[in-house]
Phi, psi and omega in degrees: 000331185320288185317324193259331130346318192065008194282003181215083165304143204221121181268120207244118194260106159303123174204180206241007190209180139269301176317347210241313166324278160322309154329314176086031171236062177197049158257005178259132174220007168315324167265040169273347199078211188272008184270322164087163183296136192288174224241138168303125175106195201313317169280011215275308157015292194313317214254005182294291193321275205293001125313318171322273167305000183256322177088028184241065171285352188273121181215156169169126247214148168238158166205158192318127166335317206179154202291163343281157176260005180284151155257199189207107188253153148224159172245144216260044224264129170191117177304062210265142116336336192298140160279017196210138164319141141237151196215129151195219184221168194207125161294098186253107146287122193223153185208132077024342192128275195254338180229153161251168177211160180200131171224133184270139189276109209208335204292338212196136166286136188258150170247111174252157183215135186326119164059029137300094185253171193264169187195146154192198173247129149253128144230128180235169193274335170232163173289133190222047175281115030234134209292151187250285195259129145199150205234137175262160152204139200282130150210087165040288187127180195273217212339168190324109180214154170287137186305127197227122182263166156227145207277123169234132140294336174186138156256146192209122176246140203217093177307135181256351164313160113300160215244095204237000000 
């Protein structure tokens, strides 16, 4: 009801995988124009023709456990300074002030690398506009390893909704 309703727009990523998707390499939607990536439901219409002419039947979204069910993606661009290569995960917070949201980066060890940037999908369950604050926090991965920070030179959060 969320989708036909229009009250949670649930953003729907052209892609060729759910792995490739989930990866954060189907965030680009520019031939979409200014209409932006489609959108799941009732409005899904807009977005046929030029799915058609692309040969793009393939689309896909995550969503929330229990309403609402839309999520909130960015795509995560981040830049490091370490001298040695690092592989984890990453705890992304973001707060507005008065509400936070945090979502753990957990499908995959993400990898940096020196002056290299990394790009992936954050999806969060509520919208926290407009973020004010945002805290990483680095982690390895499981058993016994030396504690490793990692040195970011630049971040970049790139919201990905539409704008409906």
């Amino acid at each position: 009801m969320d989708s036909v309703n229009r009250s949670c727009p649930i953003t729907a990523y052209p892609c060729e995988s759910y792995t490739d998707f989930l990866d954060g390499k189907c965030m680009n939607c520019s031939m979409f124009r200014s209409s932006g990536c489609p959108v799941f439901g009732y409005d899904s219409i807009h977005w046929r023709r030029t799915l058609v002419q692309l040969g793009q039947t393939r689309t896909y979204f995550q969503t929330n456990n229990a309403a609402p069910f839309c999520q909130f993606g960015y795509k995560v661009d981040i830049l490091t300074w370490n001298q040695k290569t690092q592989w984890g995960y990453l705890t992304i917070k973001l707060s507005n002030g008065e509400e936070e949201t945090q979502v753990r980066v957990t499908r995959k060890s993400l990898k940096f690398e020196r002056y290299v940037e990394s790009s992936f999908l954050a999806q969060f369950k509520i919208d926290v506009q407009p973020v004010k604050e945002i805290s990483l926090k680095f982690c390895r991965g499981g058993g016994i390893q030396p504690r490793m920070k990692l040195r970011i030179l630049s971040i970049r959060l790139s919201p990905l909704q539409n704008n409906l």
